[in-house]
LUMDRENBA-407801 format. One record per residue (C-alpha): residue number from 1; residue in three letters; x, y, z. Coordinates in steps of 0.02 Angstrom, whole numbers, plus 50000, padded with zeros to 5 digits. Example, Ala and Ser with C-alpha at 12.3 -4.5 7.8 and 13.67 -1.06 7.14 Angstrom:
<sites>
   num   residu       x       y       z
     1      ALA   50615   49775   50390
     2      SER   50684   49947   50357
</sites>
This chain:
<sites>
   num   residu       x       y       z
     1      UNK   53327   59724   61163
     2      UNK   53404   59583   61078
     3      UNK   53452   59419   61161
     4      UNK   53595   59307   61100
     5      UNK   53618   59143   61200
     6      UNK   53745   58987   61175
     7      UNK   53688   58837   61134
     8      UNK   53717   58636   61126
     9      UNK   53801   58614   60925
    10      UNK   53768   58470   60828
    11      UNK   53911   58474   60711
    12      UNK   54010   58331   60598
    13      UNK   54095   58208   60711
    14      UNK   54284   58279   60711
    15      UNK   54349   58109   60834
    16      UNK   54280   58030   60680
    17      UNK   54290   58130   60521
    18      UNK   54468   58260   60596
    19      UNK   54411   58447   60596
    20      UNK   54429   58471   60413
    21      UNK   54252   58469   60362
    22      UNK   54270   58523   60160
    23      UNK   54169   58369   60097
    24      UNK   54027   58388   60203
    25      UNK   53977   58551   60214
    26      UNK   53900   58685   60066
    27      UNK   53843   58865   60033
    28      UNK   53672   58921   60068
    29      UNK   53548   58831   59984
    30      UNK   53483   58986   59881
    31      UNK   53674   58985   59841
    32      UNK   53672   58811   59737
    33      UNK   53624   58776   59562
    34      UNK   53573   58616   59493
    35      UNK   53752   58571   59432
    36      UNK   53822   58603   59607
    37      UNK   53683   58521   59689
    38      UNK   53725   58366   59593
    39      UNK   53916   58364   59615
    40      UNK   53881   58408   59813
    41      UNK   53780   58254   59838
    42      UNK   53895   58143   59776
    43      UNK   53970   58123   59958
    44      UNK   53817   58039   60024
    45      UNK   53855   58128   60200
    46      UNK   53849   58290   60132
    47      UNK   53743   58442   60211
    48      UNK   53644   58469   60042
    49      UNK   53572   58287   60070
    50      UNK   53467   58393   60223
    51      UNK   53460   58579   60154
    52      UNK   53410   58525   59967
    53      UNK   53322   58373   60016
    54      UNK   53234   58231   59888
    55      UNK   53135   58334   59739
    56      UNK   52967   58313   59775
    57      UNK   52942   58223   59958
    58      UNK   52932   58389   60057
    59      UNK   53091   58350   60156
    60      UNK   53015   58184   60238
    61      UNK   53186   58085   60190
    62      UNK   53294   58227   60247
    63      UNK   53210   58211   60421
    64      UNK   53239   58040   60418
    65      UNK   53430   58036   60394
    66      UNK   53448   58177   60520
    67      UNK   53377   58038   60635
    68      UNK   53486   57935   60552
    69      UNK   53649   58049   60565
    70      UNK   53644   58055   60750
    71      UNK   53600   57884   60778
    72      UNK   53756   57832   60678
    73      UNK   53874   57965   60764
    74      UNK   53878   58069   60592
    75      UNK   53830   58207   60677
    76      UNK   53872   58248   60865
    77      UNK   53829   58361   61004
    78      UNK   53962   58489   61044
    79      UNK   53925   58426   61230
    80      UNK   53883   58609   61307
    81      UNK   53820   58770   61277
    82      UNK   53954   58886   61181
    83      UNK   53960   59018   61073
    84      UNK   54085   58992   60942
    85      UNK   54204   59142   60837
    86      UNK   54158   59111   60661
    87      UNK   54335   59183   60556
    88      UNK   54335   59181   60382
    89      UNK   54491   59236   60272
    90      UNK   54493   59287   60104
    91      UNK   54568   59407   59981
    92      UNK   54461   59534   59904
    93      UNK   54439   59610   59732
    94      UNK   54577   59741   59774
    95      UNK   54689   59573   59806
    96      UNK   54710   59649   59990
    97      UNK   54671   59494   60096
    98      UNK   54537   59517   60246
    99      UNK   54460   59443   60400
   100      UNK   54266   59440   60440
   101      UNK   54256   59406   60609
   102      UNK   54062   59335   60671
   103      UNK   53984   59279   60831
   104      UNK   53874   59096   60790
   105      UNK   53740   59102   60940
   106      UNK   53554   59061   60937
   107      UNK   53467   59244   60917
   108      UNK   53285   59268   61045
   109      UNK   53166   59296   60884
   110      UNK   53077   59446   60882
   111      UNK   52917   59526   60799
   112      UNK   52959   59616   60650
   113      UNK   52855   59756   60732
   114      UNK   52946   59802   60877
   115      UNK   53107   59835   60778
   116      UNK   53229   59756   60862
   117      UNK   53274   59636   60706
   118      UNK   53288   59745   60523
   119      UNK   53251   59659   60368
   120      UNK   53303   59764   60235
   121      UNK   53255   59641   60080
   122      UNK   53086   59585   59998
   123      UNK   53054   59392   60047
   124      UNK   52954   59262   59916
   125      UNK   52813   59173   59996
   126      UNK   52857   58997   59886
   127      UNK   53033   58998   59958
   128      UNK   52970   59036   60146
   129      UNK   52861   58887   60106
   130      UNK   53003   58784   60065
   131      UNK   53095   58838   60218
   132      UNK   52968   58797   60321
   133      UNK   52943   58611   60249
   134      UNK   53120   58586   60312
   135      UNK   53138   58651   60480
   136      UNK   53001   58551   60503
   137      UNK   53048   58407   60459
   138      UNK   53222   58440   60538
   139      UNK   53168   58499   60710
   140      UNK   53282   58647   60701
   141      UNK   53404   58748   60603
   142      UNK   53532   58673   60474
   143      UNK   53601   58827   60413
   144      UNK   53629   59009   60489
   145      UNK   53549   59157   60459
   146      UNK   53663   59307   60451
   147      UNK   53627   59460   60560
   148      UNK   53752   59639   60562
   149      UNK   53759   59755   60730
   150      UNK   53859   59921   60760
   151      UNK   53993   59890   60886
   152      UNK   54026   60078   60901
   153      UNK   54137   60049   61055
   154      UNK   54238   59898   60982
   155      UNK   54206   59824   61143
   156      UNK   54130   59658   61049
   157      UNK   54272   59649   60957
   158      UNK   54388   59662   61096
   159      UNK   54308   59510   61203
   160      UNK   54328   59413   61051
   161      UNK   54517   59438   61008
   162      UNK   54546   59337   61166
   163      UNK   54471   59190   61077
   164      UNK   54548   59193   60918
   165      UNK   54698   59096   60964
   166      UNK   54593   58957   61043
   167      UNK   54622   58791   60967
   168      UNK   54484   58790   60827
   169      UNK   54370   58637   60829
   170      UNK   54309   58646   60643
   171      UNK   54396   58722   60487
   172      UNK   54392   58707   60272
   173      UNK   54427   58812   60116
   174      UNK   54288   58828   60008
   175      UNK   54316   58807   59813
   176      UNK   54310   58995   59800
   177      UNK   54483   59002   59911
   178      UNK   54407   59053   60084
   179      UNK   54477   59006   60239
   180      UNK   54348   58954   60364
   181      UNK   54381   58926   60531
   182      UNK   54268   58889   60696
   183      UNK   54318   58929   60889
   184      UNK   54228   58861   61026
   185      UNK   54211   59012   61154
   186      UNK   54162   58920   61320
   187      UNK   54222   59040   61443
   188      UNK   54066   59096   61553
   189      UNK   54146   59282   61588
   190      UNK   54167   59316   61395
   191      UNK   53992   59235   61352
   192      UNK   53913   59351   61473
   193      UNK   54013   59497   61420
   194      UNK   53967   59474   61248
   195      UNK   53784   59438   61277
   196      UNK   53755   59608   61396
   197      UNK   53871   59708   61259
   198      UNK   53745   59666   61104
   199      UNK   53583   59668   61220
   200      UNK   53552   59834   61182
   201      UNK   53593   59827   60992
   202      UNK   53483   59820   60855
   203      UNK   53516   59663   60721
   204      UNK   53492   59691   60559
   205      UNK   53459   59551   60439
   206      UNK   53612   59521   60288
   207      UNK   53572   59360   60225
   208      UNK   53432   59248   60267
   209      UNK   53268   59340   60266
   210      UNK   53154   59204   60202
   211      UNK   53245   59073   60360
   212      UNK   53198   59209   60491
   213      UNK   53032   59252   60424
   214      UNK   52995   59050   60436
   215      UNK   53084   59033   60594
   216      UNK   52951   59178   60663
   217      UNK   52811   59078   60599
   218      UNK   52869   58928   60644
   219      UNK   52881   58986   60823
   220      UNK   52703   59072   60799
   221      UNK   52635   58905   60757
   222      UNK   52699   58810   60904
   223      UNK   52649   58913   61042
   224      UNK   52474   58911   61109
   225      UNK   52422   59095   61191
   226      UNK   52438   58997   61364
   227      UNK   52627   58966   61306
   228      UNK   52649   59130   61246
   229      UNK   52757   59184   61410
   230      UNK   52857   58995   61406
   231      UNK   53038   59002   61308
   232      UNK   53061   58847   61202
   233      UNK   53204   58831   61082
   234      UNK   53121   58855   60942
   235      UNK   53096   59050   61035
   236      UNK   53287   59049   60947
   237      UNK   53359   59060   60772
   238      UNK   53531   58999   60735
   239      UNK   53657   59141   60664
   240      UNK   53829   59223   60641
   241      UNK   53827   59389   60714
   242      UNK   53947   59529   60627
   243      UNK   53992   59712   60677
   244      UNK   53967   59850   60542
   245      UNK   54124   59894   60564
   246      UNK   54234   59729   60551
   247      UNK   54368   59749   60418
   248      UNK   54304   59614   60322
   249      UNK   54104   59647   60278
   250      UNK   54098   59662   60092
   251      UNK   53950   59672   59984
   252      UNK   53959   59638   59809
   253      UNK   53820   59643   59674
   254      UNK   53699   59535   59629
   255      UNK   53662   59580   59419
   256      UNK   53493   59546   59342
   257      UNK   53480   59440   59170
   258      UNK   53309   59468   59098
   259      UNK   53246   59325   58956
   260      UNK   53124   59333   58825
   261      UNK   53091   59500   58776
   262      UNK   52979   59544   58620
   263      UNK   53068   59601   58468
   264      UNK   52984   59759   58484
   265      UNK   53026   59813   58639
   266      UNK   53198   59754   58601
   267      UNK   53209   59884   58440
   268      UNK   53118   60035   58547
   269      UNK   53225   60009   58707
   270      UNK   53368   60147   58680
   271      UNK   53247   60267   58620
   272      UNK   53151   60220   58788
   273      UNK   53286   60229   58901
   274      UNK   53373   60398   58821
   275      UNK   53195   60470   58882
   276      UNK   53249   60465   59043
   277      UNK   53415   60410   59067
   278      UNK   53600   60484   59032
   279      UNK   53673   60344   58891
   280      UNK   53873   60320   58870
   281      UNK   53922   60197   58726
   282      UNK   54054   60059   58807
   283      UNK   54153   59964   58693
   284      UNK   54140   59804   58789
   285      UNK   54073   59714   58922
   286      UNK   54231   59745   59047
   287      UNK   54251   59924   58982
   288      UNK   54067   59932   59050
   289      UNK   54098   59833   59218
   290      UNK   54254   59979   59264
   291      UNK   54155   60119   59200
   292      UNK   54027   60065   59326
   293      UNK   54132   60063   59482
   294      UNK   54166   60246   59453
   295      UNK   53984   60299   59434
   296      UNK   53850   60376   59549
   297      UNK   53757   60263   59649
   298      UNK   53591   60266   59545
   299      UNK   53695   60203   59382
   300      UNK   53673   60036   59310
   301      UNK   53754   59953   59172
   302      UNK   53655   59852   59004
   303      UNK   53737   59738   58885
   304      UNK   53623   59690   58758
   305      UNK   53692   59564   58601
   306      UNK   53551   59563   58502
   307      UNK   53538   59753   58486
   308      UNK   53723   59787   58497
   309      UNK   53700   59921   58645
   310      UNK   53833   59888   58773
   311      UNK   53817   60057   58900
   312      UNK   53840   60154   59079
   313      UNK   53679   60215   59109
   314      UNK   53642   60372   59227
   315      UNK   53467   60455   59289
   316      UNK   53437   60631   59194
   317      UNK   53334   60677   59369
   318      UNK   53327   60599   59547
   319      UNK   53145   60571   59553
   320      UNK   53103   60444   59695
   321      UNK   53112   60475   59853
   322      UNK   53196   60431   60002
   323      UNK   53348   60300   60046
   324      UNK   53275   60178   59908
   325      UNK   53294   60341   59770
   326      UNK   53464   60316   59787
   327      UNK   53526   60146   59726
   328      UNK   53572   60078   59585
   329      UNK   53462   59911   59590
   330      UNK   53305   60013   59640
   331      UNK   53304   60151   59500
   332      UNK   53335   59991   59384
   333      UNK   53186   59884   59456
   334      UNK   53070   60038   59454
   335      UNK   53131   60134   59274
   336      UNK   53159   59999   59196
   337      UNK   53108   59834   59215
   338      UNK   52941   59885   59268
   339      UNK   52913   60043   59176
   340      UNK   53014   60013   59006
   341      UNK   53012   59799   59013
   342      UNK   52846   59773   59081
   343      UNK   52888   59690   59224
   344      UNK   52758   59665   59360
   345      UNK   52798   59648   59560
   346      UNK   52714   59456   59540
   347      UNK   52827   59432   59408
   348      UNK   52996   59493   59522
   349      UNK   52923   59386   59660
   350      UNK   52928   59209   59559
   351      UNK   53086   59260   59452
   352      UNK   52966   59259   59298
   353      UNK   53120   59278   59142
   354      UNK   53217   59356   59259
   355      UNK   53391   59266   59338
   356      UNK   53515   59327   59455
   357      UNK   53686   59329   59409
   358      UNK   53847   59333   59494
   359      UNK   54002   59399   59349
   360      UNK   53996   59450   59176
   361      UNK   54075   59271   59135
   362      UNK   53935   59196   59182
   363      UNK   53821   59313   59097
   364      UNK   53913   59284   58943
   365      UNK   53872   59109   58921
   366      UNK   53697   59138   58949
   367      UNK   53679   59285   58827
   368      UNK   53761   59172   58694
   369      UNK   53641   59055   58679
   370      UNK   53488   59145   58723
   371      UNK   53452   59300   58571
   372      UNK   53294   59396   58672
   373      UNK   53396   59441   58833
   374      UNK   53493   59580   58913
   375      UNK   53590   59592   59078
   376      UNK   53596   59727   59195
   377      UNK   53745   59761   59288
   378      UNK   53714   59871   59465
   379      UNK   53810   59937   59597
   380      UNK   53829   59832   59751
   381      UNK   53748   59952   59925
   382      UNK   53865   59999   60040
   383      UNK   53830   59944   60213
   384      UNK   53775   60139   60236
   385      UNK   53629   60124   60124
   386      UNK   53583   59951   60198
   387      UNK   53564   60008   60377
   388      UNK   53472   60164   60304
   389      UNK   53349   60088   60234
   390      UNK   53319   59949   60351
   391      UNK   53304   60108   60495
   392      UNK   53176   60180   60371
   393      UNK   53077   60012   60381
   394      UNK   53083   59999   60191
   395      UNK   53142   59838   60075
   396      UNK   53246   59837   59950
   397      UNK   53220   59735   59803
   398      UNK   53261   59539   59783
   399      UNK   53449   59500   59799
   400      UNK   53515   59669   59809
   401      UNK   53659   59618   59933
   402      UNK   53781   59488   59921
   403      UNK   53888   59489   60067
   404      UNK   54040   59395   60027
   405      UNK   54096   59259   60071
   406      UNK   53952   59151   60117
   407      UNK   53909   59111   60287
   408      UNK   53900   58913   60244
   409      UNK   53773   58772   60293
   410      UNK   53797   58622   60404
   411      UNK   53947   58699   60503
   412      UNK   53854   58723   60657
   413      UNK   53662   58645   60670
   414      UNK   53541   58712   60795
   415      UNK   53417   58565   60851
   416      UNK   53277   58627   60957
   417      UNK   53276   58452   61054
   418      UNK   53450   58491   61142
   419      UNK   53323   58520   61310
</sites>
């Protein structure tokens, strides 16, 4: 059984700021590169100034102007315990425009074991570590983590369209064109409604693996075994909650770039991959990406300059197993990067010469300047294969799902000191 409960926000001070909170607030912080990181702190009251923190001082200064934040009326309370309609419009690749509808409540955390909470992605310990360092230092959760459940009756959905024309407390567009927009649902009848509707649901994780596996520990760490039976706030993790079925859950891929490999491995790779794999010569990189899209799940896609071999690549035989057997970034992690590249799990785990990448744009600057690399396009999951797998109790590899858009940082903040 899952429990979902409102809670006390600490948000940006609208009375103050207005409700348009563009300037202050950022994607998640495994979303931001250097560049990004640099133009986002510009505006000194800027989220990333907590989530990214001061290189080097373990997130001491970030706790600091939390402190200092609040003190200054930065950041407010909300001033009562709400759950809030998360709506985020956008247009997608097809240029149809859609709504993803979520549910921002603080989430009872559960033991992995008893199932009640799917992960369905491999975490890294050093960015758990990292995690960690912050809500530590923060007393609580600055970003959300982003949890999926099957609202096979539509009955969630239905409690919540009696919200959506609520006058919305917090809104922005992201550079990327999204319309974000916050509700405040404070009605007690539709907060209970929508608490005993997903009680019985299983969550499974989309986005944020490494902030719920902290957020367990964290909790872990706090408790004594004579607390064991007491609920704190930290029992809670901040998230948006989204049904399988809203019209708006999209997953797009997440491609691989692979650095510095040896010449010889570069001049024996066809031969090595025709062993086992299906090879159709594409004339370019987009001729590649649209080939793709029509492909069996298992395909993958490799652009390679140095070589010249630009190609839609296909299994000759199904041979592993099981939900996993039948994606695209799996049979390319196991065939290739660890069987043909030399790859080693350690390796995957610290991103040893290995990047991932969003487009082929940004692919193609890379690849320009760098002679010894390849990319690897894949197919995004459907939401199908991610709640088979996670059923299964299996992991898929790093960064195999991007849900799109973002769910972004410092909208809503979850501080376990709201009492």
């Amino acid at each position: 059984m899952v429990q979902i409960a409102p809670f006390d926000a600490v948000r940006y001070n609208s009375i103050r700021f207005g409700n348009d909170v563009g300037r202050f607030v950022a994607p998640p912080y495994d979303s931001i590169d250097r560049g990004m990181e640099r133009s986002l702190k510009k505006d000194r009251l800027n989220i990333t100034h907590l989530t990214l923190g001061n290189e080097g001082d373990e997130y001491l200064t970030a706790g600091k102007r939390l402190r200092r934040w609040l003190n200054d009326e930065v950041l407010v309370r909300d001033g009562g315990r709400s759950l809030y309609l998360y709506e985020q419009t956008f247009q997608g690749t097809n240029g149809i425009v859609r709504v993803r509808t979520g549910i921002v409540a603080v989430v009872r955390i559960e033991d992995p074991s008893n199932g009640a909470i799917l992960p369905h992605e491999n975490t890294i310990p050093k960015h758990k570590a990292d995690r960690m360092a912050l809500m530590s230092a923060l007393g609580g959760n600055s970003e959300q983590i982003f949890m999926l459940y099957d609202d096979k009756t539509g009955e969630v959905e239905e409690a919540l369209d009696s919200c959506r024309k609520s006058a919305e407390i917090l809104r922005f567009i992201d550079p990327e064109g999204v319309h974000h927009r916050i509700v405040r649902i404070n009605d007690d009848a539709v907060i209970s409604r929508i608490g005993s509707l997903l009680e019985s649901e299983r969550m499974l994780i989309a986005d944020g693996h490494h902030r719920y596996e902290t957020a367990v520990e964290y909790r872990n760490r706090r408790k004594g075994d004579s607390e064991q039976h007491r609920v704190e706030p930290s029992d809670y993790v901040l998230a948006t909650l989204v049904s399988f079925r809203n019209p708006g859950l999209v997953i797009n891929p997440t491609h691989r770039l692979v650095r510095n490999i040896d010449e010889k491995t570069l001049a024996t790779f066809r031969n090595r991959l025709d062993e086992q794999f299906v090879i159709r010569d594409c004339q370019s990189p987009e001729e590649l990406e649209s080939a793709l899209k029509g492909a069996p799940a298992t395909a993958f896609g490799v652009w390679c300059p140095s070589n010249g071999l630009i190609a839609l690549v296909e299994p000759k035989e199904a041979n592993i197993p099981g939900p996993l057997g039948g994606l695209s970034v799996f049979v390319l992690q196991e065939r290739v990067l660890k069987d043909i590249l030399g790859f080693t799990t350690d390796m995957l785990d610290k991103k040893t010469n290995i990047e991932f990448i969003k487009d082929i744009g940004s692919a193609r600057f890379e690849l320009s300047s760098e002679e010894r690399s390849m990319f690897f396009m894949v197919k995004a999951p459907t939401v199908d294969q991610v709640k088979e797998v996670a059923k299964e109790g299996l992991r898929m590899p790093h960064k195999s799902t991007y849900f799109y858009p973002k769910i972004w940082s410092g909208v809503l903040l979850y501080l376990f000191g709201e009492g």
